[in-house]
N, C-alpha and C positions, 0 to 999 in steps of 0.2 A: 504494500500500500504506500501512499505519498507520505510525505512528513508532514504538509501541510490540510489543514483541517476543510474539506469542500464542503457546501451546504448537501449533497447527496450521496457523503460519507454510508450514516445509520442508513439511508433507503438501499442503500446495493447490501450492507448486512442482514439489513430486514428481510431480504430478497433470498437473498443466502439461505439465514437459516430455514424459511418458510419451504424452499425447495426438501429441505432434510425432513420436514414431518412429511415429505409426498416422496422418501426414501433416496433421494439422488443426494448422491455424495458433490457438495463441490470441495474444486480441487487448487486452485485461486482465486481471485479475486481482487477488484481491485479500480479506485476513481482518477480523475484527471481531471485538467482543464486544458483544451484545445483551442488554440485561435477562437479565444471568447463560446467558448462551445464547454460543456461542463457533459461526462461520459463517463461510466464505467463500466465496467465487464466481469464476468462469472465465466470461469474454465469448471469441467466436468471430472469427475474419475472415468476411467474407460470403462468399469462394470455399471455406472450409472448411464452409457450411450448405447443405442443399438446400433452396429456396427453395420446393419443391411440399410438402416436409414441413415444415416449421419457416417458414410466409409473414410471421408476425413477428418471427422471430429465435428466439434461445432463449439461455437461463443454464444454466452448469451449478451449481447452488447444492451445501452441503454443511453440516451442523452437526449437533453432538458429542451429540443427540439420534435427529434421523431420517436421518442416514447423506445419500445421494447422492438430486440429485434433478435433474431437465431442468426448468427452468421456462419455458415460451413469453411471451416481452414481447409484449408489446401484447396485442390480442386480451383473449381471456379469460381470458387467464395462467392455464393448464391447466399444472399441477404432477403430471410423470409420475415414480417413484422410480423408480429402476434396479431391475432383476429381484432381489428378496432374497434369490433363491437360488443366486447367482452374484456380490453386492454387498450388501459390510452396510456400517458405520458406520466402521472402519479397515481395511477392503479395502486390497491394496497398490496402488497407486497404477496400476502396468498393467492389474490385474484390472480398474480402475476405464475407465481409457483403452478397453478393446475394446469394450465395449456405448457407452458413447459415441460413439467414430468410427462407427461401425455407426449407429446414429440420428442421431446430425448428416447419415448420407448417405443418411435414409430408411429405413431397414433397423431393421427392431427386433429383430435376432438378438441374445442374449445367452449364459447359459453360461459358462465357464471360458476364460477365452485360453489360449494354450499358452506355456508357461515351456519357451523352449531354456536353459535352466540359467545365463542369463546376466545374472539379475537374482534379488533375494531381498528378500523382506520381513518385519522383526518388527513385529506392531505394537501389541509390549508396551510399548515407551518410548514412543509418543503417545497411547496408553492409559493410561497413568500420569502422564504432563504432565498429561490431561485431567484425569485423577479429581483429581489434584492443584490446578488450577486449581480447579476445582468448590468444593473445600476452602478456599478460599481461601489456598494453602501455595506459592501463584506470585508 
């Protein structure tokens, strides 16, 4: 990770671990800021990928622009976005986790995961880190 503290540090963590209760090991991790552009990314363990879907791996990338996205390394790094109508740009962090385990295991189901009422998410404060950062007010 960076040394420096980015407003979308906790969301790529939250991100993280919410994949681990849906059983996928991640394997790094990790935020940036790009030419005014604020991104980070999730790497997999390889028994967490289907190797007949994903034969050169895959990223789950993310920035404060185009929301969530599966990028396949090698190959011809085909950049798939998650469903935008189950997954936008601060999606909480579970909603993010379900269509992902489902594609890392082949499966391109998406839709709504189901909230047994044992998790919640605002995500007005990293809506506002961001616009704030944008601002240069970080």
């Amino acid at each position: 990770m960076n040394d420096q503290t980015l407003p979308h540090d906790d969301y790529i963590t939250a991100v993280a671990d919410a994949l681990d209760g849906y059983g996928i090991t991640v394997a790094d991790g990790g935020t940036s800021e790009n030419d005014d552009l604020l991104d980070g990314w999730i790497t997999f363990a390889p028994s967490s990928v289907n190797a007949d879907a994903w034969p050169h791996g895959v990223i789950l990338g993310w920035d404060q622009r185009n929301g969530w996205t599966l990028i396949e390394q090698g190959g011809g790094r085909n950049v798939d976005p998650l469903d935008p109508t189950a997954v936008c740009t601060f999606t909480s962090p579970q909603q993010v986790a379900f269509p992902v385990a489902n594609a890392l295991r082949g499966r391109m189901a998406s839709g709504p995961s189901t909230n047994d009422g044992t998790w919640t998410w605002d995500p007005r404060p990293l809506e506002a880190a961001v616009a704030a950062w944008e601002k240069g007010e970080s």
